[in-house]
Steps between C-alpha positions, in 0.01 A plus 500: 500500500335222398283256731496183347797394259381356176702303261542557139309170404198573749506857417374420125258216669341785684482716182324238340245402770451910621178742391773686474523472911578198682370521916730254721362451845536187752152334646433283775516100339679239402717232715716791651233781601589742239418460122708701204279716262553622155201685338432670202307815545345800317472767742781584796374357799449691808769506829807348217852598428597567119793315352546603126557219287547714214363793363149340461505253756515487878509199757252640793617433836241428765505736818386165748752300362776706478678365806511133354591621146753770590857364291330178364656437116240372240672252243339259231585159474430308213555116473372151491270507822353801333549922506428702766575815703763387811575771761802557754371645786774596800190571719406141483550257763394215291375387141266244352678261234342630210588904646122627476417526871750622767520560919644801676 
């Protein structure tokens, strides 16, 4: 079972941007409390979950966060206001207009 759903399209984003391992956490920020985070990294981080990407690549999961994060679906969006990450988050109560930063 997976714990984030990733599209197709945002799956090969996160290929591209990963060390081969991607960490995705939420912080404290933002206009609605809780900031979306994305990170490439080199080592697995400690207290994480492990989603395989692929045979070489994994999308970390952070322990602290896992309650916000739990079900959210990563897509990429890619048009004339520019290209970015956009998540869908059924644990949110509310969303910031440009979908960075998120309340609970």
């Amino acid at each position: 079972m997976n714990i984030v759903r990733i599209t197709n399209i945002a799956f090969k984003k996160l290929k591209k941007i990963g060390n081969p391992d991607v960490f995705f956490y939420c912080k404290s920020g933002g206009c609605n409390g809780l900031e979306y985070v994305l990170e490439p990294i080199k080592t697995k981080p400690e207290k994480a979950e492990q989603q395989k990407l692929d045979e070489k690549s994994n999308l970390w999961v952070c322990n602290r966060s896992m309650f916000y994060l739990i079900d959210t679906e990563i897509d990429w969006i890619d048009n004339p206001m520019g290209s970015r990450f956009v998540f869908s988050n059924p644990n949110s109560s509310g969303s910031c207009g440009c979908g960075k930063t998120f309340s609970v």
